[in-house]
mmCIF file of the C-alpha atoms, coordinates in Angstrom:
data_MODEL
# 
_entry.id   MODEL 
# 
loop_
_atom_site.group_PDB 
_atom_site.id 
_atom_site.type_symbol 
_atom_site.label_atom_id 
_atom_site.label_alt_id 
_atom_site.label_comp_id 
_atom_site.label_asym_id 
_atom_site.label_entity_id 
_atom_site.label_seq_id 
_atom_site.pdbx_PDB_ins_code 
_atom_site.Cartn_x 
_atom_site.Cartn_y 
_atom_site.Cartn_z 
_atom_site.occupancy 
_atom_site.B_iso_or_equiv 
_atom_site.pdbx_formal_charge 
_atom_site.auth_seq_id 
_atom_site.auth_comp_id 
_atom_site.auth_asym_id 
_atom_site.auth_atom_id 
_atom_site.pdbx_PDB_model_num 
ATOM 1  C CA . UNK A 1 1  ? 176.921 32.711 96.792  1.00 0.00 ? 1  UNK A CA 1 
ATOM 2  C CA . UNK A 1 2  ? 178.588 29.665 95.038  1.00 0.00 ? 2  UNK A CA 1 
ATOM 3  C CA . UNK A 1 3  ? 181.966 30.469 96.967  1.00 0.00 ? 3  UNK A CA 1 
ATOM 4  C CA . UNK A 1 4  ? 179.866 30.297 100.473 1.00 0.00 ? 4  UNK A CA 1 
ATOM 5  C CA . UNK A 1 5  ? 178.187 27.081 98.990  1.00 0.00 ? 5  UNK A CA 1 
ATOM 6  C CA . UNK A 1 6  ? 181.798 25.166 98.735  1.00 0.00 ? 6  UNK A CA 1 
ATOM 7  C CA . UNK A 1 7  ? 182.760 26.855 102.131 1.00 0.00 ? 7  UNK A CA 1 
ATOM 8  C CA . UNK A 1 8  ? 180.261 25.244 103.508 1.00 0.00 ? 8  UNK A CA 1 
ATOM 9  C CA . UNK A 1 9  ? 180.673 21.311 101.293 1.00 0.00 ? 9  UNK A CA 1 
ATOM 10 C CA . UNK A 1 10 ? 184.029 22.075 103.071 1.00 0.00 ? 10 UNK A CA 1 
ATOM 11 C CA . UNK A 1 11 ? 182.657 22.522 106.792 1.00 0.00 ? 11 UNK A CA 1 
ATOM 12 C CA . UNK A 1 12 ? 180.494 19.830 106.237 1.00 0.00 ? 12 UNK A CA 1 
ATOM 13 C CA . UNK A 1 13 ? 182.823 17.647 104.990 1.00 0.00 ? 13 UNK A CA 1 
ATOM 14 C CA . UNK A 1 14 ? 184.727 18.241 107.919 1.00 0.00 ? 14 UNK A CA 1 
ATOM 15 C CA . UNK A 1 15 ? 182.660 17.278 110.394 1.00 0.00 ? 15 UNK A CA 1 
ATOM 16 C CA . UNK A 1 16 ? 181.489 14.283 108.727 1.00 0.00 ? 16 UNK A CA 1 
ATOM 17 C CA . UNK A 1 17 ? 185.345 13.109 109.354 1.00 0.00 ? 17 UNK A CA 1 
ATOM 18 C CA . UNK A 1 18 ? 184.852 14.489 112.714 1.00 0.00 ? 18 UNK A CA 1 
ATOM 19 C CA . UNK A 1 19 ? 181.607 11.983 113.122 1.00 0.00 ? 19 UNK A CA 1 
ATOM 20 C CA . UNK A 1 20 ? 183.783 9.292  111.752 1.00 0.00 ? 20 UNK A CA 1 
ATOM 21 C CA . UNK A 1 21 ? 186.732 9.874  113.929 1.00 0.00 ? 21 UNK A CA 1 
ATOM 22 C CA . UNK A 1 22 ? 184.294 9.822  116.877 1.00 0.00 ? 22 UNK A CA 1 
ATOM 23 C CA . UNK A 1 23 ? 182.488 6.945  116.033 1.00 0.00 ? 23 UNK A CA 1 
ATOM 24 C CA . UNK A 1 24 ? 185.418 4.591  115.557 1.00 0.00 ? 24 UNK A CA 1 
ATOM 25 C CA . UNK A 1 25 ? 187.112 6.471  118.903 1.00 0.00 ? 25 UNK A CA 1 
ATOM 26 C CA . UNK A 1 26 ? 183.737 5.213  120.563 1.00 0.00 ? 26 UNK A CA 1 
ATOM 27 C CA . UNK A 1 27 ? 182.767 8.283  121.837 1.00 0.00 ? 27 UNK A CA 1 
ATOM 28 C CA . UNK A 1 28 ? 179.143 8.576  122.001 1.00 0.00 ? 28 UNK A CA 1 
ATOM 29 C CA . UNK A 1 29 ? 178.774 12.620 123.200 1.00 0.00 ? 29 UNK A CA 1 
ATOM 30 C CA . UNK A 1 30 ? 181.220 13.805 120.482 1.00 0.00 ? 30 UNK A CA 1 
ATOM 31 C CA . UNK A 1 31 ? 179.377 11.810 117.907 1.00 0.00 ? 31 UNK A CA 1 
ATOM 32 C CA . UNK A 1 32 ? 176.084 12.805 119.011 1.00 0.00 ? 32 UNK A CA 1 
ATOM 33 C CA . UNK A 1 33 ? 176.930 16.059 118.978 1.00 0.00 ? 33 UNK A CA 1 
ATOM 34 C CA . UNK A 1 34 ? 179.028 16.493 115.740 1.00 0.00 ? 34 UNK A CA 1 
ATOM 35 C CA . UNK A 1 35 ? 176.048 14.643 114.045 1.00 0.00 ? 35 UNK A CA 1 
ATOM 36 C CA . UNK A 1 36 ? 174.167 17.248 115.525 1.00 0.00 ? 36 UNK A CA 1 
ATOM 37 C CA . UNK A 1 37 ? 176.142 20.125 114.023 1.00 0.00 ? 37 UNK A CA 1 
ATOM 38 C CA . UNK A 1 38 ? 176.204 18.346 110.795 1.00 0.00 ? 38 UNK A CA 1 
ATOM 39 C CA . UNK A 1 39 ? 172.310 18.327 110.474 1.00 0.00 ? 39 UNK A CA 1 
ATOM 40 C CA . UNK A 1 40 ? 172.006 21.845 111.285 1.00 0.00 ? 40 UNK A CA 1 
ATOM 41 C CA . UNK A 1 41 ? 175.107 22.770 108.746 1.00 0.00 ? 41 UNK A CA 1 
ATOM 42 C CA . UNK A 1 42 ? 172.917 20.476 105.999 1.00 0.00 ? 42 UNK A CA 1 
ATOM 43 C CA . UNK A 1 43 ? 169.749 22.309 106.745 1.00 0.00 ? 43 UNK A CA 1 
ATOM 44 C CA . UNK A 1 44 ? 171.699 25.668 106.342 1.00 0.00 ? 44 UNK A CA 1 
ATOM 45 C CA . UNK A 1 45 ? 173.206 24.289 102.712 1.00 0.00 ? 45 UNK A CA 1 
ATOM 46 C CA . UNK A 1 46 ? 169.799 23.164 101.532 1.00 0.00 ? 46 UNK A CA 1 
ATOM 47 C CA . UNK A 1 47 ? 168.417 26.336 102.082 1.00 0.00 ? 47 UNK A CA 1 
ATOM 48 C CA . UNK A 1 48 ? 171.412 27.664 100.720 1.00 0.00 ? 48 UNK A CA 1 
ATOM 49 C CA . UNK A 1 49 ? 171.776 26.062 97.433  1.00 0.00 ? 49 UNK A CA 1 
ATOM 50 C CA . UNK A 1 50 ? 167.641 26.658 97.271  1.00 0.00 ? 50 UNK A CA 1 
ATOM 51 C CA . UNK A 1 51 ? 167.924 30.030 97.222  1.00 0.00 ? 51 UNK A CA 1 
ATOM 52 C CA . UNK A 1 52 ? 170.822 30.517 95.110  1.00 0.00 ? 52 UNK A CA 1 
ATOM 53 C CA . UNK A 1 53 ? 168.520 28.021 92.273  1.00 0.00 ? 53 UNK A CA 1 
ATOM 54 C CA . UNK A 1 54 ? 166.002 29.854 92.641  1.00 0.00 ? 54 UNK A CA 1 
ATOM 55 C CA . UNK A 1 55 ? 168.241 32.983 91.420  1.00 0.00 ? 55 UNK A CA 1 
ATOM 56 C CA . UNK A 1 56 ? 169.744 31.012 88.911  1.00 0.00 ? 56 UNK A CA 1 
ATOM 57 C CA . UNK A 1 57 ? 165.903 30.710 87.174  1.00 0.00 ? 57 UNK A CA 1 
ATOM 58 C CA . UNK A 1 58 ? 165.318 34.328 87.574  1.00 0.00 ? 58 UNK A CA 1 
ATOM 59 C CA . UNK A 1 59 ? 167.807 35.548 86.102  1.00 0.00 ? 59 UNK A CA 1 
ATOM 60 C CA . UNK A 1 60 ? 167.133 33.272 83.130  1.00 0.00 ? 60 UNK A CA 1 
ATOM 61 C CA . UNK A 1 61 ? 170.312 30.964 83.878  1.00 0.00 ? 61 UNK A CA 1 
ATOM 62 C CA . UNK A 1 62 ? 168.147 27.919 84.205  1.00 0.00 ? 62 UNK A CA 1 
ATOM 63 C CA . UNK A 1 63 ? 164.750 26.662 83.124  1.00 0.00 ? 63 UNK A CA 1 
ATOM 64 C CA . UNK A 1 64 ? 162.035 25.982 85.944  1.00 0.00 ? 64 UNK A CA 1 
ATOM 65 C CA . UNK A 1 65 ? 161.207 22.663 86.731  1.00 0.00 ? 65 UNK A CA 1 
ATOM 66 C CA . UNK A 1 66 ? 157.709 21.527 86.037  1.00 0.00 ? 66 UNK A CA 1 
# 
């Protein structure tokens, strides 16, 4: 799990640079739409690094948060 978490820091990082490059090229449907890939890749890692917490707590790793 913690190997597909930096794979995807790395894809995200990417495409932020992507968004960049876009934005300064003024480009508005290659921004729009790499901004669009980068939500949906930061939706994907929050869920990601949510489920791999909550594994970390049951297997004792880490407390819970109250």
């Amino acid at each position: 799990m913690l190997n597909e978490m930096k794979k995807m820091d790395s894809i995200l990082r990417n495409i932020e640079a992507s968004s960049v490059r876009a934005s300064l090229n003024g480009d508005v449907g290659d921004f729009i739409a790499t901004q669009q890939r980068l939500n949906k890749l930061n939706s994907d890692f929050r869920l990601m690094l949510l489920k791999y917490l909550e594994e970390m707590e049951k297997s004792g790793l880490m407390l819970p948060q109250r």
